[in-house]
C-alpha positions in Angstrom: -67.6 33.2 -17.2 -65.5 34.2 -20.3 -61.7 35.5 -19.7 -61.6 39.1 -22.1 -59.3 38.5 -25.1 -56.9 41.3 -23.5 -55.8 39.2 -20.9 -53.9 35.8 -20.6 -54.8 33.5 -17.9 -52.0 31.7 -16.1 -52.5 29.4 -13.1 -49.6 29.2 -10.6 -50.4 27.2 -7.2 -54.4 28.4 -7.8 -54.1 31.7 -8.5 -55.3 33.4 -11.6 -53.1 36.2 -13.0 -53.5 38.6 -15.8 -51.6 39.7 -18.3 -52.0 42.7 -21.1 -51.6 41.6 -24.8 -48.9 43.5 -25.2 -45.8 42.1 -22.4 -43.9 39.0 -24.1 -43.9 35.9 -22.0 -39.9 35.5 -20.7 -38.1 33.4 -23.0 -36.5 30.7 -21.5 -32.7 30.0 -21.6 -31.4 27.5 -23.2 -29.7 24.7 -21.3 -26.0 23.8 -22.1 -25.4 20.8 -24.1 -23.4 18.4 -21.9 -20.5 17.0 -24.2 -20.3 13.2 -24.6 -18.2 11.4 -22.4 -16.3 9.9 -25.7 -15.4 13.2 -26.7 -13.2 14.0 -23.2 -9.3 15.0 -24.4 -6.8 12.7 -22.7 -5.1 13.4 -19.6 -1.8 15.2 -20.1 0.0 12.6 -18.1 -0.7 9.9 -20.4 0.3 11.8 -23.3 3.9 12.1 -21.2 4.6 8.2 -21.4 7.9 7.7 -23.1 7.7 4.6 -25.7 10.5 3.0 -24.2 8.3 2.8 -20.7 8.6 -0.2 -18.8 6.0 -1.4 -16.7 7.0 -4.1 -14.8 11.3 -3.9 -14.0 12.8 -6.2 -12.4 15.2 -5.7 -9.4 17.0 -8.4 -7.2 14.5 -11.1 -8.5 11.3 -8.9 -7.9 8.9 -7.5 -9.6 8.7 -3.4 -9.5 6.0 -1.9 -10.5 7.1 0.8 -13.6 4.5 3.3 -12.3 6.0 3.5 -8.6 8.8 6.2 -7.9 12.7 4.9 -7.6 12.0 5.2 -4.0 8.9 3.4 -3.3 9.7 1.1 -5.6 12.9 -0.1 -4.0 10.8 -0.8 -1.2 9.1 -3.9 -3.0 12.2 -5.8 -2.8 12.0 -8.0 0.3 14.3 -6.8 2.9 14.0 -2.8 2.0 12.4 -0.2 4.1 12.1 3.0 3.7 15.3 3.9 5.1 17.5 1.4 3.7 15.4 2.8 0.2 16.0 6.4 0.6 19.7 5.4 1.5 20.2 3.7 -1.8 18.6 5.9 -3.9 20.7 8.6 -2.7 23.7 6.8 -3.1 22.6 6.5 -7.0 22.2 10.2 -7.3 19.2 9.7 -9.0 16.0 12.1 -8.3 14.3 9.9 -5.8 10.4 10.6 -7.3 11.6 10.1 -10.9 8.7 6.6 -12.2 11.3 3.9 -11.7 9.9 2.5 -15.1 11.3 5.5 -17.2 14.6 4.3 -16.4 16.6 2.7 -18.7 18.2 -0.7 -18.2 21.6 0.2 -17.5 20.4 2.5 -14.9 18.1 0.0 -13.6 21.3 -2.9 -13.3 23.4 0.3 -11.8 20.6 0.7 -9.1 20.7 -3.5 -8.4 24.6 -3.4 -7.8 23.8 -0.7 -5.6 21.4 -2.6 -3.3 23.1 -5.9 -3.4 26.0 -4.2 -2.3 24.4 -2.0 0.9 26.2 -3.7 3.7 29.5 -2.5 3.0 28.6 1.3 2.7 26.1 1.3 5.5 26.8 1.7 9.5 25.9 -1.5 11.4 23.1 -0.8 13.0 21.2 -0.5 10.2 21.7 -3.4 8.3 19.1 -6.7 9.1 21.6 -9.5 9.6 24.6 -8.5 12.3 26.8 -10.9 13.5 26.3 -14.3 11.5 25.9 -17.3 13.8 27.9 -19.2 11.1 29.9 -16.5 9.2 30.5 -13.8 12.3 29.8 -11.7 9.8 27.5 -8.3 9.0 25.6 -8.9 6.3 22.2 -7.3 4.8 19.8 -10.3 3.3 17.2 -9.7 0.5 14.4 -11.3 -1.4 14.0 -15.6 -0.7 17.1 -15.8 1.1 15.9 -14.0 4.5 12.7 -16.4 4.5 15.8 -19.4 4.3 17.7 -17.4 6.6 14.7 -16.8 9.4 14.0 -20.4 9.2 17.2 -21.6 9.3 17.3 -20.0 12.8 13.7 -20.8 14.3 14.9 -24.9 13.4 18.4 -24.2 15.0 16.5 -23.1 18.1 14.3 -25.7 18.3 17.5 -28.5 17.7 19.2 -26.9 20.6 15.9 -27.6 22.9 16.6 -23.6 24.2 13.1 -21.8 25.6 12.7 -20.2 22.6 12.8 -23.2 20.2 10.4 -25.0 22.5 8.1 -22.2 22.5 8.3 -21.8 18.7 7.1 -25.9 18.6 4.4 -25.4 20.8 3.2 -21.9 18.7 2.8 -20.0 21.7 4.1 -16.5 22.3 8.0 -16.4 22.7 9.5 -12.9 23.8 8.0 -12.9 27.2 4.0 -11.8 26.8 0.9 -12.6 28.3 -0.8 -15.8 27.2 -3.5 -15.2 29.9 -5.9 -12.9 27.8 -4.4 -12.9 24.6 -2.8 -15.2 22.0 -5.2 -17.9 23.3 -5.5 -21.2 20.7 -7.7 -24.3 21.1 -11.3 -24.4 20.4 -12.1 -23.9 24.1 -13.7 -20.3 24.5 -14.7 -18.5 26.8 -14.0 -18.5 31.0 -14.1 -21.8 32.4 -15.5 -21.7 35.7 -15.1 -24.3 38.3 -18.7 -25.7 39.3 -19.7 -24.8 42.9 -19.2 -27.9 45.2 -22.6 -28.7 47.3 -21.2 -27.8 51.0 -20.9 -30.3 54.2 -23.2 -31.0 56.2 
């Protein structure tokens, strides 16, 4: 059967519909280009990096990373928390979240003499070396020297034959904890069991 020229035919899910000559078909909107990913601008941020930026400054024979604030970066240095960091970089009177790598080198050699020199403007208790077993004296370690330090004291133990240097030799656990259940070395594993003897007759 022929569809009358007056009439369109449009099938949607099956159905037929008609439509008069004279109603325009919807136009259809145009989709937005999406822009290339080559033609993004650059972030703001790197546009901010000085010339003179360092990205790797060294501190007490570390490595900082430039990108890491003055107080998180301190923190790198073997020996620093973050209180003995905050300390120091308050003693500087330096903006604590200022990129440690925008510093300049003089400031950076300022902030070193600083750190090296924390024992004699902190209180006692918080310094990590109190009451040298050769010296007698307070004193905050850094970097290499407290791994020479630490194991200076673990073969002292061990020379003196006192609990603690024995238990250091035989690698178990040496403040006082439960071997039982944990810290358990050996390639035995498991429960051993003691097999049930056959009974008297």
């Amino acid at each position: 059967m022929a569809v009358p020229p007056a009439r369109i035919r449009h099938a949607i899910g099956g159905s037929i519909l008609a439509q008069p000559e004279n109603q325009d078909m919807p136009e259809k909107k145009e989709k937005k280009q999406k822009k290339d990913k080559g033609e993004q601008k650059p972030s703001p941020k790197a546009e901010k990096k000085d010339e003179n930026f360092r990205y790797i400054v060294r501190i007490a024979n570390t490595d900082i990373d430039g990108n890491r604030t003055l107080e998180l970066g301190l923190q790198s240095v073997k020996g620093v928390g973050p209180r003995v960091a905050a300390i120091v970089a308050r003693k500087t009177g330096l903006d604590p979240r200022v990129k440690i790598g925008e510093l300049s080198e003089a400031q950076t050699e300022e902030i070193e003499k600083i750190l090296l020199s924390y024992s004699e403007y902190a209180p006692t208790w918080a310094i990590n070396r109190q009451h040298d077993f050769e010296t007698g004296e307070d004193m905050h370690i850094f970097g290499v020297d407290l791994d020479v330090v630490r194991k200076d004291d673990i073969n002292r133990l061990k020379m003196i034959r006192c609990y603690r240097g024995v238990r250091h030799e035989q690698g178990q656990k040496v403040r006082g904890q439960r071997t039982r259940s944990n810290g358990r070395t050996g390639l035995t594993v498991g429960v051993s069991r003691t097999k049930n003897q056959p009974g008297k007759k």
